[in-house]
PDB file as gemmi writes it, atoms N, CA and C in Angstrom:
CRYST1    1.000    1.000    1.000  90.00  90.00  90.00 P 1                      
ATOM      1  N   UNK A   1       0.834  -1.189   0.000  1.00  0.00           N  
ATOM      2  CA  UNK A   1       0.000   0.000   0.000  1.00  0.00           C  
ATOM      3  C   UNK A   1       0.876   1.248   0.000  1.00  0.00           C  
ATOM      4  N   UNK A   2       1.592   1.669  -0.948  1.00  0.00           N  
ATOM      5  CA  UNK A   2       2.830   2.798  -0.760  1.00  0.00           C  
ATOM      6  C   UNK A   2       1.629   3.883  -1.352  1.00  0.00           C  
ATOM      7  N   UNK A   3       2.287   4.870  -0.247  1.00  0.00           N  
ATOM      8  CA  UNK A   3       1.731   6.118  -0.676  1.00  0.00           C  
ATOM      9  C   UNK A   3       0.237   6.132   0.124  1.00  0.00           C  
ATOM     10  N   UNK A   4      -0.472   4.930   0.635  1.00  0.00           N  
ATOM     11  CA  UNK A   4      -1.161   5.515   1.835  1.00  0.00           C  
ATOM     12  C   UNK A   4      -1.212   5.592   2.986  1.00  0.00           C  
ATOM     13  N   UNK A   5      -1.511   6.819   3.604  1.00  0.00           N  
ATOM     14  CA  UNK A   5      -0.982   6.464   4.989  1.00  0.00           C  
ATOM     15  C   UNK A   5      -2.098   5.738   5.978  1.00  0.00           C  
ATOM     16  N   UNK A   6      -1.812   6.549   7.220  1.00  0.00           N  
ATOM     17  CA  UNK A   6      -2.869   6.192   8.019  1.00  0.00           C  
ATOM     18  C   UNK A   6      -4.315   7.303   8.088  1.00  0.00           C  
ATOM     19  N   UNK A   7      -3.825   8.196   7.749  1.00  0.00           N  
ATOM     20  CA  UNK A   7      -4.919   9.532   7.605  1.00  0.00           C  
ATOM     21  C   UNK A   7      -5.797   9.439   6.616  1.00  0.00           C  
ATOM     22  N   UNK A   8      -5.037   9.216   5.138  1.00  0.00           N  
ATOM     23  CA  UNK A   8      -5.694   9.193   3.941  1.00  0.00           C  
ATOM     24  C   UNK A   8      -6.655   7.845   3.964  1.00  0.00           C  
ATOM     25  N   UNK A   9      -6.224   6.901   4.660  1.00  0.00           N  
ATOM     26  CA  UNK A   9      -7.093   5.312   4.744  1.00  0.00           C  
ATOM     27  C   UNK A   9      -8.646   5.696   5.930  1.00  0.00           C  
ATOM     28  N   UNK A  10      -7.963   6.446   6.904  1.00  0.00           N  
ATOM     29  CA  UNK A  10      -9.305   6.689   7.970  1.00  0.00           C  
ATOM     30  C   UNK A  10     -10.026   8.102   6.836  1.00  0.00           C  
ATOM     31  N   UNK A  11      -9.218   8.807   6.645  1.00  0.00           N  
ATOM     32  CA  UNK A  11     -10.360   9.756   5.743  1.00  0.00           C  
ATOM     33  C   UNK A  11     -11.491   8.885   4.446  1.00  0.00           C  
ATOM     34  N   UNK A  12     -11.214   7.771   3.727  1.00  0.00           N  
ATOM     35  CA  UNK A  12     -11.712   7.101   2.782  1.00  0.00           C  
ATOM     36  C   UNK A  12     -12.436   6.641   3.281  1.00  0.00           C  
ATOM     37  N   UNK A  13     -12.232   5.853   5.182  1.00  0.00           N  
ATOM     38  CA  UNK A  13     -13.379   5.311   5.274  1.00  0.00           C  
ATOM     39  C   UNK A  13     -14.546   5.912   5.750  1.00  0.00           C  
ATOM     40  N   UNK A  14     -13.854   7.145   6.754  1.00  0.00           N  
ATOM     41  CA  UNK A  14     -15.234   7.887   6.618  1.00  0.00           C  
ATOM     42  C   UNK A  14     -15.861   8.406   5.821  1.00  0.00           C  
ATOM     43  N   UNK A  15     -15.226   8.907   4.250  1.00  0.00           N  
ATOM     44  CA  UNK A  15     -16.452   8.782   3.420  1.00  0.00           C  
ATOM     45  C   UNK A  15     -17.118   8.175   3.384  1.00  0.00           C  
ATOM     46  N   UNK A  16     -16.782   6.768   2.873  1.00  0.00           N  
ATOM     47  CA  UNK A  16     -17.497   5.851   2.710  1.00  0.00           C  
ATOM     48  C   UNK A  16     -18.705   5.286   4.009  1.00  0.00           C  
ATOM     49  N   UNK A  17     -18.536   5.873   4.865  1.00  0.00           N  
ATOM     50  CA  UNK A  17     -19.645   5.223   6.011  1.00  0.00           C  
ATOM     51  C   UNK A  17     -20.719   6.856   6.137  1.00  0.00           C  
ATOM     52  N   UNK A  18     -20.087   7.937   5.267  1.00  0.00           N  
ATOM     53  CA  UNK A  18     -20.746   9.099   5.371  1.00  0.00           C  
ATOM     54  C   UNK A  18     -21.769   8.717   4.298  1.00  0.00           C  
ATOM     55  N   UNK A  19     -21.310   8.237   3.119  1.00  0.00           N  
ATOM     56  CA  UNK A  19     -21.917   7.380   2.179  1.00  0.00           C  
ATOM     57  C   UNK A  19     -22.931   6.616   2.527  1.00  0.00           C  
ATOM     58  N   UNK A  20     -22.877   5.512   3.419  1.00  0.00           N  
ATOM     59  CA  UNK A  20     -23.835   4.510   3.260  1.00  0.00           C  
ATOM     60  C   UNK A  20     -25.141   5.656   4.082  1.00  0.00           C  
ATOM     61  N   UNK A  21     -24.582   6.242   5.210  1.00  0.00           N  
ATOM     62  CA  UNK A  21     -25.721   6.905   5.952  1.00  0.00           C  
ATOM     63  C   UNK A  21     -26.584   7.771   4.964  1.00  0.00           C  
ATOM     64  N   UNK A  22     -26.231   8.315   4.316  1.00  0.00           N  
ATOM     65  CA  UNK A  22     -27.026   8.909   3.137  1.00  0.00           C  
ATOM     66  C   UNK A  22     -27.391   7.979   2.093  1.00  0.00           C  
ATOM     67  N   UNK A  23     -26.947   7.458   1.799  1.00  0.00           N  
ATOM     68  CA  UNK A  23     -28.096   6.366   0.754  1.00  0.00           C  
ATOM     69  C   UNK A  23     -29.102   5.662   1.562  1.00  0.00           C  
ATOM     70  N   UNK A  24     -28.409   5.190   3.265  1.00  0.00           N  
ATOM     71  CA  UNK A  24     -29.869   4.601   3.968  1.00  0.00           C  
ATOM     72  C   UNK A  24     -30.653   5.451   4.388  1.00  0.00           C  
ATOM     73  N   UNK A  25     -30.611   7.184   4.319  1.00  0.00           N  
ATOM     74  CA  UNK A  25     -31.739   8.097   4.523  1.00  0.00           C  
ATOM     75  C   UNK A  25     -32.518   8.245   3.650  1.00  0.00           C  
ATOM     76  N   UNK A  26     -32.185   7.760   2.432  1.00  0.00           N  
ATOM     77  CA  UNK A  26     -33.369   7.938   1.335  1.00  0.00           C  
ATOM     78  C   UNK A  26     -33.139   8.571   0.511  1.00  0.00           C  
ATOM     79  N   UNK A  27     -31.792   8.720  -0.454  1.00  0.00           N  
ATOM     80  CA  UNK A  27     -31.544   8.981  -1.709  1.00  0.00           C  
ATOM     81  C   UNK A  27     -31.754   8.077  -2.769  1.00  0.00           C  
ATOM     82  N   UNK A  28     -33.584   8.100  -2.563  1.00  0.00           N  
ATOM     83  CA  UNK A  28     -33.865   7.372  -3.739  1.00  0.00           C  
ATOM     84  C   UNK A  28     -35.152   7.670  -4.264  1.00  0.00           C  
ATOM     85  N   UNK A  29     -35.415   7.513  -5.561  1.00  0.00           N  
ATOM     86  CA  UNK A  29     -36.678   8.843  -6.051  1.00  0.00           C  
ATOM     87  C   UNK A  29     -37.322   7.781  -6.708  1.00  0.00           C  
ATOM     88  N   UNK A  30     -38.757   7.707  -6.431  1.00  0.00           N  
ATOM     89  CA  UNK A  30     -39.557   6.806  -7.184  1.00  0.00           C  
ATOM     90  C   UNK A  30     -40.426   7.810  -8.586  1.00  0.00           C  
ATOM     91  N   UNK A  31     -40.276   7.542  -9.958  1.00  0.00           N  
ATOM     92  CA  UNK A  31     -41.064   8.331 -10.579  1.00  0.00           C  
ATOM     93  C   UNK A  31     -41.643   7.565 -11.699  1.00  0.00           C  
ATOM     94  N   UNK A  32     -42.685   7.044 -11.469  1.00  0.00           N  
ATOM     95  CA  UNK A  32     -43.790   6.505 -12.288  1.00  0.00           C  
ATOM     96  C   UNK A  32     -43.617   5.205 -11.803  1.00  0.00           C  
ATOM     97  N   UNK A  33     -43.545   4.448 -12.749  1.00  0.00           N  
ATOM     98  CA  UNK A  33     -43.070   3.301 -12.264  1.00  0.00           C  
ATOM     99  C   UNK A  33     -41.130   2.938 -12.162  1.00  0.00           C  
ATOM    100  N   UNK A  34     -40.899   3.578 -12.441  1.00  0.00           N  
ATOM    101  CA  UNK A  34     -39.257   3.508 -12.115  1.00  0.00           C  
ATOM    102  C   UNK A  34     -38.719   4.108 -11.107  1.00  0.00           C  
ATOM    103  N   UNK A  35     -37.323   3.205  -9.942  1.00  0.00           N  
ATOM    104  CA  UNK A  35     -36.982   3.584  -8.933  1.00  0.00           C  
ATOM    105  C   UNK A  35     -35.297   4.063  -9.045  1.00  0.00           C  
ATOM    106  N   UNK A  36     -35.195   5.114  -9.297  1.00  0.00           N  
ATOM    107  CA  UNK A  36     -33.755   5.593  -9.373  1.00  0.00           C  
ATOM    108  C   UNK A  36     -32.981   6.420  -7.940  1.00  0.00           C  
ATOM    109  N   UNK A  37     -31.668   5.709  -8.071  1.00  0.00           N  
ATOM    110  CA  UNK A  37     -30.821   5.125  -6.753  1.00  0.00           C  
ATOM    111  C   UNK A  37     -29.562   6.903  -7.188  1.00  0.00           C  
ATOM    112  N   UNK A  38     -29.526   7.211  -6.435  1.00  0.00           N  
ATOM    113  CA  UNK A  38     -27.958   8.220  -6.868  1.00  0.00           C  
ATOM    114  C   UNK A  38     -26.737   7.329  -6.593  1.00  0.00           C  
ATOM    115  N   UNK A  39     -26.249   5.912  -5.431  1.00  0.00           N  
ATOM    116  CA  UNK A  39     -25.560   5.434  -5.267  1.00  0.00           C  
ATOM    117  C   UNK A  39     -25.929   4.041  -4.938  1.00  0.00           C  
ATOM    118  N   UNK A  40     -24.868   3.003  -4.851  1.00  0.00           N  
ATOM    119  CA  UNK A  40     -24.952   1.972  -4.690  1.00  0.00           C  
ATOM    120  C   UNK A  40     -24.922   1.051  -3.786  1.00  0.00           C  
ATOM    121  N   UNK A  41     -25.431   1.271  -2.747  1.00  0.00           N  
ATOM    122  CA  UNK A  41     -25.374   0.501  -1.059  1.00  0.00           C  
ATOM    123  C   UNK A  41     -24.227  -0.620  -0.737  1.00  0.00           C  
ATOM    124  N   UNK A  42     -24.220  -1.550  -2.049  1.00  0.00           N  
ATOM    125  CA  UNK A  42     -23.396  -2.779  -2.180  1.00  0.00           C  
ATOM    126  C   UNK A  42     -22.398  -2.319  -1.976  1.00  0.00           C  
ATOM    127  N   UNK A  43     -21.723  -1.385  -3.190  1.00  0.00           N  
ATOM    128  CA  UNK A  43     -20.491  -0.899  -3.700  1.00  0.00           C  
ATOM    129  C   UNK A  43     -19.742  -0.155  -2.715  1.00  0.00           C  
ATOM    130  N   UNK A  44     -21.102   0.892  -1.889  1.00  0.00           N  
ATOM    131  CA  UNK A  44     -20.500   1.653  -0.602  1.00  0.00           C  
ATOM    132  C   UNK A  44     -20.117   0.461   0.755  1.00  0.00           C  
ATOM    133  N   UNK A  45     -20.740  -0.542   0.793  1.00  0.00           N  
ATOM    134  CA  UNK A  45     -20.362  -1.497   1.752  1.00  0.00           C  
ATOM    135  C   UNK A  45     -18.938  -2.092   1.507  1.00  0.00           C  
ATOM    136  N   UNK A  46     -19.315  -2.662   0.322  1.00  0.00           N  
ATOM    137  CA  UNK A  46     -17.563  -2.823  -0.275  1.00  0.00           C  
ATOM    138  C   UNK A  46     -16.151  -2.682   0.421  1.00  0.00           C  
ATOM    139  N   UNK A  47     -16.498  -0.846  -0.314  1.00  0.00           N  
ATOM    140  CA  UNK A  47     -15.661   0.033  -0.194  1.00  0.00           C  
ATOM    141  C   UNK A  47     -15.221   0.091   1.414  1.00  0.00           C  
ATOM    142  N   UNK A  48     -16.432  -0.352   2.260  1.00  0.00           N  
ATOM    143  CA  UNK A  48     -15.939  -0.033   3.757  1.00  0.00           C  
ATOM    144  C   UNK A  48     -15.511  -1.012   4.473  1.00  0.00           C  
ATOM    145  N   UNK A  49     -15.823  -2.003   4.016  1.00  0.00           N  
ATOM    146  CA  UNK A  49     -14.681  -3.516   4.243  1.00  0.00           C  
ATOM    147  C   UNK A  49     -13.379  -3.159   3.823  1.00  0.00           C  
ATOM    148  N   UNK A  50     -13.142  -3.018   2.880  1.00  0.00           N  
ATOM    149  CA  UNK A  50     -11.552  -2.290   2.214  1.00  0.00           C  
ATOM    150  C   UNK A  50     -10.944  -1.789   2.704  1.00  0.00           C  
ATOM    151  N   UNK A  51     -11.730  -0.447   3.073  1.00  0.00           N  
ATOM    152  CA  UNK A  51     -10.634   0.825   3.840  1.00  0.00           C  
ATOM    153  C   UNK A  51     -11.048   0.534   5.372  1.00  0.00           C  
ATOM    154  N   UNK A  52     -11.808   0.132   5.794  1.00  0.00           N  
ATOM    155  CA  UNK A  52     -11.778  -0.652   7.384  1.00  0.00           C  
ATOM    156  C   UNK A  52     -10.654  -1.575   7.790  1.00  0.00           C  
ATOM    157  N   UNK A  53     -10.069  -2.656   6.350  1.00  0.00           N  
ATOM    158  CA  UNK A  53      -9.421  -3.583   6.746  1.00  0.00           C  
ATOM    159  C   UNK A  53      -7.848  -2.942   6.367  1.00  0.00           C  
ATOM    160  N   UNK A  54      -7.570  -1.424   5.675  1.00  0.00           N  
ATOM    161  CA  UNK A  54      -6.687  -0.911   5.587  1.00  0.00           C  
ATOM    162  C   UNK A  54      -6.179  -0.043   6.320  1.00  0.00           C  
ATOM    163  N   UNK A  55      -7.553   0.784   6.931  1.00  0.00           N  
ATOM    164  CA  UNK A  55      -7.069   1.214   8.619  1.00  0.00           C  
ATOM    165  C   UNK A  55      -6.639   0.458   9.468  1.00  0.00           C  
ATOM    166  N   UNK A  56      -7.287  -0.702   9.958  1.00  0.00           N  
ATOM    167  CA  UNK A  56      -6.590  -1.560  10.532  1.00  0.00           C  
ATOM    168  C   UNK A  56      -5.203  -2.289  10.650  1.00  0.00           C  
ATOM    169  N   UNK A  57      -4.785  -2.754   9.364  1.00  0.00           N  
ATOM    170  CA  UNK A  57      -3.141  -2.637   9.088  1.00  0.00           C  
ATOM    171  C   UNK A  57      -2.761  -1.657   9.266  1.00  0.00           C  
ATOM    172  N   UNK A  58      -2.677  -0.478   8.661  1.00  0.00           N  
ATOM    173  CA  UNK A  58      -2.025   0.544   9.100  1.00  0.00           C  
ATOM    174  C   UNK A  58      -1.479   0.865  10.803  1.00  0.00           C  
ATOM    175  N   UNK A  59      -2.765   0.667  11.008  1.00  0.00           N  
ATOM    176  CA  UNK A  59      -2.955   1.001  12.602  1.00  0.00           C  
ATOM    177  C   UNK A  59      -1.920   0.212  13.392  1.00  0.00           C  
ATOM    178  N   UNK A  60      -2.269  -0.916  12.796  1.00  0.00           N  
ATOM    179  CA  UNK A  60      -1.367  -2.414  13.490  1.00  0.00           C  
ATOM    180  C   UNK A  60       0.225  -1.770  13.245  1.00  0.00           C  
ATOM    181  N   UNK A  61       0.253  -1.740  11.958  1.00  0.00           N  
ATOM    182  CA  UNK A  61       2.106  -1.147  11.771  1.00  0.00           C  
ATOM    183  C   UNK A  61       2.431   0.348  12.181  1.00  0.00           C  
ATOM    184  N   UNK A  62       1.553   1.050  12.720  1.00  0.00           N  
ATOM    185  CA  UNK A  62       1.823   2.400  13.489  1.00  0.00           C  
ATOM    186  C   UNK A  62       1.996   1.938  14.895  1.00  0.00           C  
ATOM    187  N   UNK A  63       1.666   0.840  15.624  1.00  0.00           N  
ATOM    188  CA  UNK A  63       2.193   0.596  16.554  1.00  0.00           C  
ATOM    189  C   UNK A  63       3.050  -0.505  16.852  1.00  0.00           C  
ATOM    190  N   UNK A  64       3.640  -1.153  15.513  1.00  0.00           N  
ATOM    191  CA  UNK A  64       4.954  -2.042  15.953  1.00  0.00           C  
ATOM    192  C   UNK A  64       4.093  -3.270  15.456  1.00  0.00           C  
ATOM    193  N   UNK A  65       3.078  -3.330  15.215  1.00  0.00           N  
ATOM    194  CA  UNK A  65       2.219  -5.302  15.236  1.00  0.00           C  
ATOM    195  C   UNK A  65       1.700  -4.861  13.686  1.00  0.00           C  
ATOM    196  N   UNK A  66       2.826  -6.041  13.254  1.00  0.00           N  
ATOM    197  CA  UNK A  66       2.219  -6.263  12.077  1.00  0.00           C  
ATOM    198  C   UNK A  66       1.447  -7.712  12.117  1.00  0.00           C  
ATOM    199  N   UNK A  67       0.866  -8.316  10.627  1.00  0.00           N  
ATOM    200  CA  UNK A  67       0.000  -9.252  10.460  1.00  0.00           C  
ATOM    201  C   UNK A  67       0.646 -10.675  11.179  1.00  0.00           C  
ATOM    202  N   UNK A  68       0.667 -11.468  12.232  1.00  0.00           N  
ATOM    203  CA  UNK A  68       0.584 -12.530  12.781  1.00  0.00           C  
ATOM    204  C   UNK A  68       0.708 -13.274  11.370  1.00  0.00           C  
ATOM    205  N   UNK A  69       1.760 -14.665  11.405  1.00  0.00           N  
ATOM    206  CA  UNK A  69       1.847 -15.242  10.542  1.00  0.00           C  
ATOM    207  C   UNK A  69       2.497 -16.796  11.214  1.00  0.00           C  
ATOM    208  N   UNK A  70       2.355 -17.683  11.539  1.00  0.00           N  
ATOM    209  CA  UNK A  70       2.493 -18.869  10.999  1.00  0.00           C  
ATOM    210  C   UNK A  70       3.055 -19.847  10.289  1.00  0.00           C  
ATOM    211  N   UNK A  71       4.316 -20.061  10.270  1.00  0.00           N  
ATOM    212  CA  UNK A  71       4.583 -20.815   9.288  1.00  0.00           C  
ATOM    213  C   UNK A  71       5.225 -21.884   9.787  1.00  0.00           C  
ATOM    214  N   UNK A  72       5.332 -23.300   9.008  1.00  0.00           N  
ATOM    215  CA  UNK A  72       5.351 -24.389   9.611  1.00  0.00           C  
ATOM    216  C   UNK A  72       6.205 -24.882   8.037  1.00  0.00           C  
ATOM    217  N   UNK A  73       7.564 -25.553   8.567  1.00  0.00           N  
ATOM    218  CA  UNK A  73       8.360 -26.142   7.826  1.00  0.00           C  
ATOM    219  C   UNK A  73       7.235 -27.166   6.712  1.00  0.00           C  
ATOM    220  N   UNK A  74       7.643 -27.634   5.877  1.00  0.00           N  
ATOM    221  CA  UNK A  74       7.278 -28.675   4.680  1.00  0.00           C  
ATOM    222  C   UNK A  74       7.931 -29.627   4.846  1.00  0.00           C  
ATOM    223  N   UNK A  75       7.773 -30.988   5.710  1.00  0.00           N  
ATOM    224  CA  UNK A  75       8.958 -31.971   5.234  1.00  0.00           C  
ATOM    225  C   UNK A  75       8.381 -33.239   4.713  1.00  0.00           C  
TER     226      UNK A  75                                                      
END                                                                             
């Protein structure tokens, strides 16, 4: 992840959760029989798994703990 930090990863995700709260208030317009969306609920959920699980690393390597790993010889 070069070039993001820890600021730019927590700023993305609070868009993105500024995001979902406004599409679940009702940015969505019913007109006739057709229902048109300005954004995509899925796509904003996505997005906040992503930069949730990239704050989190970050976070982890801003204080010394990186990802736990495991490894066990092959014989």
């Amino acid at each position: 992840m070069a070039g993001i930090t820890l600021a730019i990863a927590t700023a993305r995700l609070n868009d993105y959760l500024d995001a979902e709260v406004k599409v679940l208030s009702g940015q969505e317009k019913k007109i006739g029989d057709r229902m048109l969306k300005r954004a995509d609920l899925a796509e904003i959920q996505a997005g906040i798994k992503i930069w949730d699980g990239r704050v989190k690393d970050l976070s982890s390597q801003a204080i010394g703990r990186g990802r736990g790993r495991t490894l066990r010889p092959n014989f």
